[in-house]
PQR file with spaces between the fields and no chain letter, atoms N, CA, C, O and H, PARSE charges and radii, in Angstrom:
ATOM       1  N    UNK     1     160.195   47.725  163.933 -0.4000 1.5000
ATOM       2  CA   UNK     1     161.526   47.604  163.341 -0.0000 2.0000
ATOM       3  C    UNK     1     161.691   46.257  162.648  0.5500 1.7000
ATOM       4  O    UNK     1     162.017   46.162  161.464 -0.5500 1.4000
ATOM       5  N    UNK     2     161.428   45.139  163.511 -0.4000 1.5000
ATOM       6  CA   UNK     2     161.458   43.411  162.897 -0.0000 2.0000
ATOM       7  C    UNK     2     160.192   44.226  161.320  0.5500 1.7000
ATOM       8  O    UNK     2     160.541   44.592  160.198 -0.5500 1.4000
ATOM       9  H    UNK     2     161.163   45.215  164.472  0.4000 1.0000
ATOM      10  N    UNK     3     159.496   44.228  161.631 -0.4000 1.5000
ATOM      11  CA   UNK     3     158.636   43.958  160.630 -0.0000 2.0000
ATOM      12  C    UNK     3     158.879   44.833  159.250  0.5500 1.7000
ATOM      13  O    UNK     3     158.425   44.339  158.218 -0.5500 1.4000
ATOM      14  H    UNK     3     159.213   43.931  162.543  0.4000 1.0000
ATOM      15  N    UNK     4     159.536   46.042  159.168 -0.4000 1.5000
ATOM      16  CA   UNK     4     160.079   46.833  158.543 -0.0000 2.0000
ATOM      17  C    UNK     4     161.399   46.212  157.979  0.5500 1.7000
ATOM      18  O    UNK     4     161.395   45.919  156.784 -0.5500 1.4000
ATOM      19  H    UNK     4     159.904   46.443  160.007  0.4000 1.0000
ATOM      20  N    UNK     5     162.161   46.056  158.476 -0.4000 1.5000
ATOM      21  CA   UNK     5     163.471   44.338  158.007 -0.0000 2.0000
ATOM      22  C    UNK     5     162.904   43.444  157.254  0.5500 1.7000
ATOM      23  O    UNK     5     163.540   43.164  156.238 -0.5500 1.4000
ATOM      24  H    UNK     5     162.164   46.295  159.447  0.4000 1.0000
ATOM      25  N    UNK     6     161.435   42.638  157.495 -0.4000 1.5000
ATOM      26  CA   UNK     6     161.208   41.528  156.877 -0.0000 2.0000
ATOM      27  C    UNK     6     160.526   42.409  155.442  0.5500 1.7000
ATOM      28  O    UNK     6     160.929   42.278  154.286 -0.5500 1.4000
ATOM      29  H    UNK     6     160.919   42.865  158.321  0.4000 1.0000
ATOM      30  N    UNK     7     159.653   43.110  155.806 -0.4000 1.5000
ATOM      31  CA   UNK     7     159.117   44.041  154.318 -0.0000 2.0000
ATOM      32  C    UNK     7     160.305   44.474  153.581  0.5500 1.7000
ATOM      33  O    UNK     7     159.914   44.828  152.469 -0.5500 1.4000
ATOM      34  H    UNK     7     159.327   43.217  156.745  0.4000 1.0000
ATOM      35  N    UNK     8     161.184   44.570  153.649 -0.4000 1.5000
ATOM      36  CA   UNK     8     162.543   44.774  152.837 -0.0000 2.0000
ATOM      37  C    UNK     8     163.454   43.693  152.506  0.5500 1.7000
ATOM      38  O    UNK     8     164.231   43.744  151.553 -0.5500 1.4000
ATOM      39  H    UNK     8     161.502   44.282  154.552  0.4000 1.0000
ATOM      40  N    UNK     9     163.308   42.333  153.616 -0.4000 1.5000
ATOM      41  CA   UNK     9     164.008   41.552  152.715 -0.0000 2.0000
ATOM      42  C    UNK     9     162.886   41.150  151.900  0.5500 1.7000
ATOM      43  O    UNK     9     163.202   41.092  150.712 -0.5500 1.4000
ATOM      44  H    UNK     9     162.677   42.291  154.391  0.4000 1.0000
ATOM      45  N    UNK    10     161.501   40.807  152.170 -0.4000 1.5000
ATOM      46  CA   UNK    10     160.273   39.857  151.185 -0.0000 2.0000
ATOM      47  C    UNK    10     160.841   40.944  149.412  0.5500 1.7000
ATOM      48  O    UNK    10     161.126   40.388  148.351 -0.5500 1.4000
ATOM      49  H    UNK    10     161.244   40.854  153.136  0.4000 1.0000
ATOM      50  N    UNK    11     160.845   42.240  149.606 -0.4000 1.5000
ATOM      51  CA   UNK    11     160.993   43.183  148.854 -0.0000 2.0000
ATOM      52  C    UNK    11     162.355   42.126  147.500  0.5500 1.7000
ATOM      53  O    UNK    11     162.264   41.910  146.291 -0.5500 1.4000
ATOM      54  H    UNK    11     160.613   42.691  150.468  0.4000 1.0000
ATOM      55  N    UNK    12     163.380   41.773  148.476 -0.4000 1.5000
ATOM      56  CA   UNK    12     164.166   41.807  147.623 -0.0000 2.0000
ATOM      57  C    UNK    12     164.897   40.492  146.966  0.5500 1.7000
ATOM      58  O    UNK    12     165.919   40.238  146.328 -0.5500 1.4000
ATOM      59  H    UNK    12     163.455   41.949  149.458  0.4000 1.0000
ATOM      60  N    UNK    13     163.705   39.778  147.531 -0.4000 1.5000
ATOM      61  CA   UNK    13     163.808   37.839  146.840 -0.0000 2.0000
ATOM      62  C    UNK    13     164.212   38.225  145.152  0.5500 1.7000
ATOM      63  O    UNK    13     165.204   37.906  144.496 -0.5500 1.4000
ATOM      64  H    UNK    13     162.875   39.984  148.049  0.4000 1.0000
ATOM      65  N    UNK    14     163.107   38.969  144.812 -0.4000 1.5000
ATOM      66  CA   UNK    14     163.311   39.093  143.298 -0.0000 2.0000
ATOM      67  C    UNK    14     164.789   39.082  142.799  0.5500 1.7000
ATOM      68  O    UNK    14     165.332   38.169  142.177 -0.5500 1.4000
ATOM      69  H    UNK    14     162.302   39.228  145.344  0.4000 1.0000
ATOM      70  N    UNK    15     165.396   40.389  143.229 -0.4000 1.5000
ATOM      71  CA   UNK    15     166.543   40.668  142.867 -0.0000 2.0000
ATOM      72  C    UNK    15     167.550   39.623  143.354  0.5500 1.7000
ATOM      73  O    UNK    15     168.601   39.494  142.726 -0.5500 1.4000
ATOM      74  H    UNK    15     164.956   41.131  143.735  0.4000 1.0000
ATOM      75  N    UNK    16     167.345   38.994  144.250 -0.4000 1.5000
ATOM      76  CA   UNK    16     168.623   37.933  145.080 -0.0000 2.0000
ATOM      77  C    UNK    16     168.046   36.789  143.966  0.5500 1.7000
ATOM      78  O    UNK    16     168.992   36.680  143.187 -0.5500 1.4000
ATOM      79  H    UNK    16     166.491   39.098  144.760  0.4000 1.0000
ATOM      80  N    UNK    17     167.041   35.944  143.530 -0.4000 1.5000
ATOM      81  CA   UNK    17     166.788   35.439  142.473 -0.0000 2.0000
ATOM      82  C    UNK    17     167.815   35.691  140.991  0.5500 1.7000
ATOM      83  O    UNK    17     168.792   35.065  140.576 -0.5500 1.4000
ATOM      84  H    UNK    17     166.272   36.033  144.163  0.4000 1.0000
ATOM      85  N    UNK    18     167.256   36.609  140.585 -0.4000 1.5000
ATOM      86  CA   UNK    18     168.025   37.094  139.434 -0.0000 2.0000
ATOM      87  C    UNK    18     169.414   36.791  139.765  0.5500 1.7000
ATOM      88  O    UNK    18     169.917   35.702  139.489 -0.5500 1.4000
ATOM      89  H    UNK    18     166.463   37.116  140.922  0.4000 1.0000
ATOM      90  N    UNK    19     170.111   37.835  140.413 -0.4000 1.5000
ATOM      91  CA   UNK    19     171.751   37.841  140.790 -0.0000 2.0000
ATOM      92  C    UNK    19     172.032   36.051  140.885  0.5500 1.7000
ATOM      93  O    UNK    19     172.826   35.508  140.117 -0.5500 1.4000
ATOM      94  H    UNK    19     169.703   38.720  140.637  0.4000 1.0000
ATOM      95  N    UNK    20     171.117   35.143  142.122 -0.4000 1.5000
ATOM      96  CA   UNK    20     171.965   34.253  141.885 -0.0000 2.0000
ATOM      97  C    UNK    20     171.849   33.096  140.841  0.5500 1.7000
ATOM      98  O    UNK    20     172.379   31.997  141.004 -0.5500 1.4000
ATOM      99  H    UNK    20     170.472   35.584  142.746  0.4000 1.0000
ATOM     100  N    UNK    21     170.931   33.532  139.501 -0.4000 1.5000
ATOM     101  CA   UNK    21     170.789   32.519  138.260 -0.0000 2.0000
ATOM     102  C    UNK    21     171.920   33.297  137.516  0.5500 1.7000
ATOM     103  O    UNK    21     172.721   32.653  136.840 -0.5500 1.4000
ATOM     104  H    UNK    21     170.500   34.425  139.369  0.4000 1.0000
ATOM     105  N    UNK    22     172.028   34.741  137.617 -0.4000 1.5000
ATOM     106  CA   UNK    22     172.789   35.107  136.803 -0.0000 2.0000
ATOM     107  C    UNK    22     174.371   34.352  137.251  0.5500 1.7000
ATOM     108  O    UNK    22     175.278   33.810  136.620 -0.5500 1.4000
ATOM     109  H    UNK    22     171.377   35.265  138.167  0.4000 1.0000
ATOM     110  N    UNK    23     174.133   34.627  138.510 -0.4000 1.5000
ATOM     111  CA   UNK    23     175.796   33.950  139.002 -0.0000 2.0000
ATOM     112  C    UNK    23     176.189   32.494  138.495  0.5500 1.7000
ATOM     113  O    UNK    23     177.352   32.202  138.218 -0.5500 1.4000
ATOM     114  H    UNK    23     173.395   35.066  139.023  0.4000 1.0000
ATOM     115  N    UNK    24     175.130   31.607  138.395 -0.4000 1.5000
ATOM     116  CA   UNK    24     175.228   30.096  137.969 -0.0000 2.0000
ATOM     117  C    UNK    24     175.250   30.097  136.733  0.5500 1.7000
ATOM     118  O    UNK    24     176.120   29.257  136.506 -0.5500 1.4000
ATOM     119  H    UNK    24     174.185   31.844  138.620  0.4000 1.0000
ATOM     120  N    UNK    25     174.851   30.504  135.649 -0.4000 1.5000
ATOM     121  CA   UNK    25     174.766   30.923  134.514 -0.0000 2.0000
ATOM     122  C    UNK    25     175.925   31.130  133.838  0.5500 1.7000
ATOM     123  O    UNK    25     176.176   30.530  132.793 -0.5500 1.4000
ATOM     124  H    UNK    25     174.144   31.186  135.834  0.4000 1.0000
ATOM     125  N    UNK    26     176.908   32.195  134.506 -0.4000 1.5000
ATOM     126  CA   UNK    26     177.890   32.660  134.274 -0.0000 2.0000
ATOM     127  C    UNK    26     179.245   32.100  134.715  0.5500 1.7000
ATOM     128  O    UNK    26     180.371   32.467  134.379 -0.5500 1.4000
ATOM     129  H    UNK    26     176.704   32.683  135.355  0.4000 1.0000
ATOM     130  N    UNK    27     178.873   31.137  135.537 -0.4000 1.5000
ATOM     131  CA   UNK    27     180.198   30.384  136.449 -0.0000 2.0000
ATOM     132  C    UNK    27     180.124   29.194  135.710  0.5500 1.7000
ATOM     133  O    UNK    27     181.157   28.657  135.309 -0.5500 1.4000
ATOM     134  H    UNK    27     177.958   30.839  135.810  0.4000 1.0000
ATOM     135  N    UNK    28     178.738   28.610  135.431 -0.4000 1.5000
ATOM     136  CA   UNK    28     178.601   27.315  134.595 -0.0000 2.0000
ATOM     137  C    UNK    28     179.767   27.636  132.908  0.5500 1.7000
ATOM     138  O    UNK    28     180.688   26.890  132.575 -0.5500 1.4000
ATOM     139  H    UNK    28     177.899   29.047  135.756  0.4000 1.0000
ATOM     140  N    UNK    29     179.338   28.884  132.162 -0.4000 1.5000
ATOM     141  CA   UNK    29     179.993   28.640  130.903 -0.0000 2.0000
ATOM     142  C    UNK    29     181.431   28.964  131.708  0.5500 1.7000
ATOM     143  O    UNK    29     181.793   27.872  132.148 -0.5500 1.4000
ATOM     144  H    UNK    29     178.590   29.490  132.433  0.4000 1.0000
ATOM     145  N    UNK    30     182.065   29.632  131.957 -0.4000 1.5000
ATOM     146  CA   UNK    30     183.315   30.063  132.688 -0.0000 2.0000
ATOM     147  C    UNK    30     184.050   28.840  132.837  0.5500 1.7000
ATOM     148  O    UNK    30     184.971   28.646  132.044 -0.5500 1.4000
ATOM     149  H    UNK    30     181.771   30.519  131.600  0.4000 1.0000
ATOM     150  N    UNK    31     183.739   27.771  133.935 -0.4000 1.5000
ATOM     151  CA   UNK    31     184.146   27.061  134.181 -0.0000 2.0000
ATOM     152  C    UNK    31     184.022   26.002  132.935  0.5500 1.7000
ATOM     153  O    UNK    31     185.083   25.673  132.405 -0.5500 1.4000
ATOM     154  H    UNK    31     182.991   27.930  134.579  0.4000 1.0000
ATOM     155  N    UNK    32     183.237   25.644  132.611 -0.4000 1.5000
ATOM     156  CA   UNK    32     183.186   24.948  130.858 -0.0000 2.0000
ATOM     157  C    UNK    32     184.545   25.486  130.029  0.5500 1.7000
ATOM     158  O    UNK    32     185.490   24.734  129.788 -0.5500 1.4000
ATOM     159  H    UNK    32     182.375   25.911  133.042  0.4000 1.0000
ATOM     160  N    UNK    33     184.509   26.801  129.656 -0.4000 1.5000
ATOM     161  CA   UNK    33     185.668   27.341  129.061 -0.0000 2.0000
ATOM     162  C    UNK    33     187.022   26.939  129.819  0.5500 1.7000
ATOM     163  O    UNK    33     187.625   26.214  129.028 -0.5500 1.4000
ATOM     164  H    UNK    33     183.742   27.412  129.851  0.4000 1.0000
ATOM     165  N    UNK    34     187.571   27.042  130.676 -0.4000 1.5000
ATOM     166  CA   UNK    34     187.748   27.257  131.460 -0.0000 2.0000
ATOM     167  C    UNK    34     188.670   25.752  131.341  0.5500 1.7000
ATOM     168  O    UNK    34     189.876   25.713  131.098 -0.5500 1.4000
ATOM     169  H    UNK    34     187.082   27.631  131.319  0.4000 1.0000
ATOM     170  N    UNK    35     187.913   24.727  131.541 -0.4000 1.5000
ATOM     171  CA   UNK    35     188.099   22.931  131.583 -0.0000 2.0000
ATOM     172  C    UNK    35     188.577   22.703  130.022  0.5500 1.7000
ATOM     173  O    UNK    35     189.592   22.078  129.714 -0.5500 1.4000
ATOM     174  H    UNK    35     186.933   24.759  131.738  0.4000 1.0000
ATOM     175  N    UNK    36     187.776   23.245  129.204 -0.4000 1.5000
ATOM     176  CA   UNK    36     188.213   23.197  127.717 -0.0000 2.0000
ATOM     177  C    UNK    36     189.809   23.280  127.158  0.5500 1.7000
ATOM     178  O    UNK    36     190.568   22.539  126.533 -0.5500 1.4000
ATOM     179  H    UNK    36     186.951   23.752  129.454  0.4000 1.0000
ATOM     180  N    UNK    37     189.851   24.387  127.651 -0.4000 1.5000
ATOM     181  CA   UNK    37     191.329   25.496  127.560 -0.0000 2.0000
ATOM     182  C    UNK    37     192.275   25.080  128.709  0.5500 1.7000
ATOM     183  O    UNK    37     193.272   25.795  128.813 -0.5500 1.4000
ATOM     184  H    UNK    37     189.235   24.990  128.158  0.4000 1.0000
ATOM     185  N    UNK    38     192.185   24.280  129.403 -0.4000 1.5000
ATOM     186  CA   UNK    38     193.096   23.622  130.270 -0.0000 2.0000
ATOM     187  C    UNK    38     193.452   24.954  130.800  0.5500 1.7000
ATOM     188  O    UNK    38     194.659   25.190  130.838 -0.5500 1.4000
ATOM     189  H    UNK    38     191.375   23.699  129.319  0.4000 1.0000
ATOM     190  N    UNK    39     192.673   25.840  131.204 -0.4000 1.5000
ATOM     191  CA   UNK    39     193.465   26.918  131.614 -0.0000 2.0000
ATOM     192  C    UNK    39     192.914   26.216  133.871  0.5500 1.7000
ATOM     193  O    UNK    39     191.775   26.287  134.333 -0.5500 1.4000
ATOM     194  H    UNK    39     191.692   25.648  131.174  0.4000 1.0000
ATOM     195  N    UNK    40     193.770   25.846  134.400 -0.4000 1.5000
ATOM     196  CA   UNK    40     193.531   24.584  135.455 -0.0000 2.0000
ATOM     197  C    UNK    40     192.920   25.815  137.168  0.5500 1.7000
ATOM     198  O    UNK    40     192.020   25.646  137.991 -0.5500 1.4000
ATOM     199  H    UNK    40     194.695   25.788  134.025  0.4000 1.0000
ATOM     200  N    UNK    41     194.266   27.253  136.951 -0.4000 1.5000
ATOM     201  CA   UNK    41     194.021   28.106  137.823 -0.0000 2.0000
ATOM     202  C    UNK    41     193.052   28.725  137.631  0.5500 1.7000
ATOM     203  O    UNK    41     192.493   28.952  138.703 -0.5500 1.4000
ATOM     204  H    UNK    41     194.996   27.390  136.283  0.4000 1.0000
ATOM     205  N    UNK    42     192.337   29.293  136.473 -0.4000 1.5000
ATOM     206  CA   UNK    42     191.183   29.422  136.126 -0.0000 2.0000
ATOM     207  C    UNK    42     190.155   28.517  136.586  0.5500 1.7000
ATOM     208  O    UNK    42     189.487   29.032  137.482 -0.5500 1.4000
ATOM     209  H    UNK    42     192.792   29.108  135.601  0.4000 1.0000
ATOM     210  N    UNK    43     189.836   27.462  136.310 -0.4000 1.5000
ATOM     211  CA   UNK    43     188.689   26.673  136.937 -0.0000 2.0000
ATOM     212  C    UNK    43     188.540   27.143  138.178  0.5500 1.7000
ATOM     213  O    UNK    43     187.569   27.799  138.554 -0.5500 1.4000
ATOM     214  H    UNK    43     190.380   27.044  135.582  0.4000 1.0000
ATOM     215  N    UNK    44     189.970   26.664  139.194 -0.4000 1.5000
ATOM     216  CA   UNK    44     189.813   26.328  140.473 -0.0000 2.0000
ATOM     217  C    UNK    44     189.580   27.801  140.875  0.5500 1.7000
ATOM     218  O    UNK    44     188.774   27.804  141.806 -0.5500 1.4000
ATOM     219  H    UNK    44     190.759   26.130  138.888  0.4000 1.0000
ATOM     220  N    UNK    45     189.973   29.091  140.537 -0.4000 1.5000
ATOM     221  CA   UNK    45     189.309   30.227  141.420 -0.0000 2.0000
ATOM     222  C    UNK    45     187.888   30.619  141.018  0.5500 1.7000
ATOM     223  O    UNK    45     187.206   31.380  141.706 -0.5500 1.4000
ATOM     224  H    UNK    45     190.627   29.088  139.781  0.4000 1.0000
ATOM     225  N    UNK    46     187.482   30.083  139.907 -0.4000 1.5000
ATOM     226  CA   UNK    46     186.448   30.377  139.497 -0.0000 2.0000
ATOM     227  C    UNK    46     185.179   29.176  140.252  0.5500 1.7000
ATOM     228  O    UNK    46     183.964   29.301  140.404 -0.5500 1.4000
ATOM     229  H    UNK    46     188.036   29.465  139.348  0.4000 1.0000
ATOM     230  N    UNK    47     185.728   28.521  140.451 -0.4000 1.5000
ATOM     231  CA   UNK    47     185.089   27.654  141.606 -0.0000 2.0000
ATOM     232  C    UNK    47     184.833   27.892  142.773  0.5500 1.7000
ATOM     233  O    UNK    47     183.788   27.727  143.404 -0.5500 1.4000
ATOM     234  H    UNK    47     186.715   28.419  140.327  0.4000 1.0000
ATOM     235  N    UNK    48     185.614   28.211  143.012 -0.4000 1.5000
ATOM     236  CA   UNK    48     185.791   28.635  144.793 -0.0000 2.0000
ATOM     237  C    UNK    48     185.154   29.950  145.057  0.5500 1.7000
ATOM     238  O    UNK    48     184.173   29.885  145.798 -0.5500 1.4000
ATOM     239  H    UNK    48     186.463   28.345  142.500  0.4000 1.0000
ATOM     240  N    UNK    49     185.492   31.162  144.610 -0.4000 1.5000
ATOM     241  CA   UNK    49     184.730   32.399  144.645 -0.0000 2.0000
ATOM     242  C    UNK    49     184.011   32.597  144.207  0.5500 1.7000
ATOM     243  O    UNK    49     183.830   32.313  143.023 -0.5500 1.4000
ATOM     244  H    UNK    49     186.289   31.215  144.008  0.4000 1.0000
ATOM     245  N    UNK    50     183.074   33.300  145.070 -0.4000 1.5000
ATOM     246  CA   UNK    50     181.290   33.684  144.767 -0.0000 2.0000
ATOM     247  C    UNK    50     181.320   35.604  144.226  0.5500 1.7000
ATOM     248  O    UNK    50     180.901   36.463  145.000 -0.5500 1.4000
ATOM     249  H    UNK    50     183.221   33.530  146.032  0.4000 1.0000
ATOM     250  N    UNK    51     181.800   35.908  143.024 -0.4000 1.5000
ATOM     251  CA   UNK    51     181.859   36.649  142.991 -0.0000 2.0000
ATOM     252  C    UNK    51     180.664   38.196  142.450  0.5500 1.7000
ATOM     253  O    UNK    51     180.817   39.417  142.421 -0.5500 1.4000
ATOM     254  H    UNK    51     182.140   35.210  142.394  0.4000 1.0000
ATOM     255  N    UNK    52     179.486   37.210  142.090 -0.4000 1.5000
ATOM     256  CA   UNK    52     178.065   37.547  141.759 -0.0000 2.0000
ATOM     257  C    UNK    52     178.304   37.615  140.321  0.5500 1.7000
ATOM     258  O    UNK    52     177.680   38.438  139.652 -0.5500 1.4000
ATOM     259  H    UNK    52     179.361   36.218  142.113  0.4000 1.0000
ATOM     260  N    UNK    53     179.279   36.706  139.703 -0.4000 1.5000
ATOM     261  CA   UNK    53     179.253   36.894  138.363 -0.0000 2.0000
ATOM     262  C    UNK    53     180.262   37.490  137.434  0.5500 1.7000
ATOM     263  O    UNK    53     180.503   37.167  136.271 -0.5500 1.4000
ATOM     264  H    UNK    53     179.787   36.038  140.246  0.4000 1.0000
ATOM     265  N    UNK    54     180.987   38.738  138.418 -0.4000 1.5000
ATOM     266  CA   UNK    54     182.692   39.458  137.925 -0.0000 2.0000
ATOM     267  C    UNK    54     183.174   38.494  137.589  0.5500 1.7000
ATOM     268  O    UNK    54     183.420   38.219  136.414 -0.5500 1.4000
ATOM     269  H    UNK    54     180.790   39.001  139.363  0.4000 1.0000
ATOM     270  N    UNK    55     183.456   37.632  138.770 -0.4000 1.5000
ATOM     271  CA   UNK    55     184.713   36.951  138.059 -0.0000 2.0000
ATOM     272  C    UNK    55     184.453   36.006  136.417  0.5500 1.7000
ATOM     273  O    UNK    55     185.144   36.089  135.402 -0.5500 1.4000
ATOM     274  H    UNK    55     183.256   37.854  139.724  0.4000 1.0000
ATOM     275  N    UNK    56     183.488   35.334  136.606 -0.4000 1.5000
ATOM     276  CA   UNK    56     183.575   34.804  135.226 -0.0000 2.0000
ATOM     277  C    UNK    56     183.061   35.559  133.669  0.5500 1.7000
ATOM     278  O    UNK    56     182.856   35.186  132.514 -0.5500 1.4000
ATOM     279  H    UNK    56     182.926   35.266  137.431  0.4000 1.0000
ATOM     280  N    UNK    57     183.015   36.686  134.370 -0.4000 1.5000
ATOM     281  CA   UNK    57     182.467   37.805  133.009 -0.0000 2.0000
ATOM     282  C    UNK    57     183.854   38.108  132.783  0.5500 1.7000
ATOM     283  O    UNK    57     184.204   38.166  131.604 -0.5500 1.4000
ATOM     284  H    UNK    57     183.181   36.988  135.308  0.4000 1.0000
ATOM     285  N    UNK    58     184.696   38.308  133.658 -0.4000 1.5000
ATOM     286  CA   UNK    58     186.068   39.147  133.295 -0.0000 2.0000
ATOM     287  C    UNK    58     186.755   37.529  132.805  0.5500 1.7000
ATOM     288  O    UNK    58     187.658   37.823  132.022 -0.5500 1.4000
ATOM     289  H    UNK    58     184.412   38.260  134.616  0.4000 1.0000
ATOM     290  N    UNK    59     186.709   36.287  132.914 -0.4000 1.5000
ATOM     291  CA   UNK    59     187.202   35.104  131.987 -0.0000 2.0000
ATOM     292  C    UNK    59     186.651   35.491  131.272  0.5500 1.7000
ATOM     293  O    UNK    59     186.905   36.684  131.101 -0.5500 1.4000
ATOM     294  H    UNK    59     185.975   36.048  133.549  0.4000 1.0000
ATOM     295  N    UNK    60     185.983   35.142  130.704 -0.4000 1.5000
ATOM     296  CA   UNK    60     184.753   35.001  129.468 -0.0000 2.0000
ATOM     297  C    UNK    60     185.584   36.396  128.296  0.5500 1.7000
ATOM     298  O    UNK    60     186.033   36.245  127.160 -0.5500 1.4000
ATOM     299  H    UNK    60     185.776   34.174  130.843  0.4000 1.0000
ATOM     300  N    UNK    61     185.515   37.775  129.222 -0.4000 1.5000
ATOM     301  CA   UNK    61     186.190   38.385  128.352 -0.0000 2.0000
ATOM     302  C    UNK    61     187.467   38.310  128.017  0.5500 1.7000
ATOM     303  O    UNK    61     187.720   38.495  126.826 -0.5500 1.4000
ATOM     304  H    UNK    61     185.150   37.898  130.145  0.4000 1.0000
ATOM     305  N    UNK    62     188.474   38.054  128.854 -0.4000 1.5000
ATOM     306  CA   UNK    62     189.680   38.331  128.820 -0.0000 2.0000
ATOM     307  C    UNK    62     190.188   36.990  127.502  0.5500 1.7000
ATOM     308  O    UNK    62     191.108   37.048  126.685 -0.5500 1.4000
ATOM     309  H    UNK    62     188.268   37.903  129.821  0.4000 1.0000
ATOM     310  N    UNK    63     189.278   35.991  127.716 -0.4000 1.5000
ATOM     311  CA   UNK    63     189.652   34.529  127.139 -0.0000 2.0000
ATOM     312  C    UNK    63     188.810   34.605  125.268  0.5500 1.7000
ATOM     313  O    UNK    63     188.939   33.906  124.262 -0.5500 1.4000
ATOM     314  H    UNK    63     188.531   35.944  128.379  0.4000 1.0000
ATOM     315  N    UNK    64     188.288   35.386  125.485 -0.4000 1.5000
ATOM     316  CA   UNK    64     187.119   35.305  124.362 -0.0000 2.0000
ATOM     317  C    UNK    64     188.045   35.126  123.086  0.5500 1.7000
ATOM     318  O    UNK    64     189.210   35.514  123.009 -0.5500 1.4000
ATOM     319  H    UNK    64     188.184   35.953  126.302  0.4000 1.0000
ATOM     320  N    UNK    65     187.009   34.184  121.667 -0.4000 1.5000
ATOM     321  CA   UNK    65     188.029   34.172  120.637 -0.0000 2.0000
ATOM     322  C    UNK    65     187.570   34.605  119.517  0.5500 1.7000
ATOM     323  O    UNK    65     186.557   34.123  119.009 -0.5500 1.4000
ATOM     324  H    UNK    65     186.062   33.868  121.730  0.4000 1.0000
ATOM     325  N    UNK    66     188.238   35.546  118.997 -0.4000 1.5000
ATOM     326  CA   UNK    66     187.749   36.303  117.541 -0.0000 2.0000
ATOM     327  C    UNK    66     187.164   35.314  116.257  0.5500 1.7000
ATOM     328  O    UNK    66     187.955   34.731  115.517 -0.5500 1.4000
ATOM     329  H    UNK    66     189.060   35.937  119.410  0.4000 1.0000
ATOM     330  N    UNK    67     186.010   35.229  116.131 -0.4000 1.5000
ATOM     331  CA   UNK    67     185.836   34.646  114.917 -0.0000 2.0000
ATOM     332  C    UNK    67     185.912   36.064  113.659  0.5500 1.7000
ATOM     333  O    UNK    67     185.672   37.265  113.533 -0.5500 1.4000
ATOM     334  H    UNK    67     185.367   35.703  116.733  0.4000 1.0000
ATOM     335  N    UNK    68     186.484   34.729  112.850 -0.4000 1.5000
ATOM     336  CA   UNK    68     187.237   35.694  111.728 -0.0000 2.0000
ATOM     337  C    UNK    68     186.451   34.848  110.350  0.5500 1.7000
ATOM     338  O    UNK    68     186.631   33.639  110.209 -0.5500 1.4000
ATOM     339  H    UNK    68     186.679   33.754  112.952  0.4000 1.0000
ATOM     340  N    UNK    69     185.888   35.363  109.728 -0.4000 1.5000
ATOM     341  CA   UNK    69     184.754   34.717  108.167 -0.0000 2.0000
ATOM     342  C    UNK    69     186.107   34.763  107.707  0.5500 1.7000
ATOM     343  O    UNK    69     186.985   35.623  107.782 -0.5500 1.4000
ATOM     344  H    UNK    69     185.742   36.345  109.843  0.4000 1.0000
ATOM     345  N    UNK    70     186.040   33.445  107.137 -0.4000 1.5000
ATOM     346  CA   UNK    70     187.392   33.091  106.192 -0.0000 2.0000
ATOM     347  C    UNK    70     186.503   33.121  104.478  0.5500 1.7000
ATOM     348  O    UNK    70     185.454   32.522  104.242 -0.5500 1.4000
ATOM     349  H    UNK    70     185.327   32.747  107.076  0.4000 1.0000
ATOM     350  N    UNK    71     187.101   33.779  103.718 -0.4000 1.5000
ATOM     351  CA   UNK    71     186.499   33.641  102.341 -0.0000 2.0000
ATOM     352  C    UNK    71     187.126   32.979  100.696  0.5500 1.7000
ATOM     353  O    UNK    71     186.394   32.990   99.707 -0.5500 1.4000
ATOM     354  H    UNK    71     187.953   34.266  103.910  0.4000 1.0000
């Protein structure tokens, strides 16, 4: 049983890797935006919760800004 547990977590470094660069990745620009835009409640929950990345994908979108080609 132990050894069947450890063959499944060794299994799943990869994926816990990925998820948590993606999470730093995504909390790093978030919070950047975030400090920019004085938006202040934004930073601080986006700080505090580990949300694997939701939360600062749903900033990122909700905040995002239309570039518009001016001619």
């Amino acid at each position: 049983m132990k050894t069947q547990f450890l063959d499944t977590m060794h299994s799943l470094w990869p994926l816990i890797l990925i998820l948590t660069i993606f999470e730093l990745v995504m909390k790093l620009i978030a919070l950047w935006r975030a400090g920019r835009n004085n938006h202040l409640a934004w930073f601080i929950v986006i700080g505090i919760i580990n949300s694997a990345g939701i939360l600062p994908v749903i900033y990122l979108l909700i905040n995002r800004k239309n570039k518009v080609k001016e001619d």
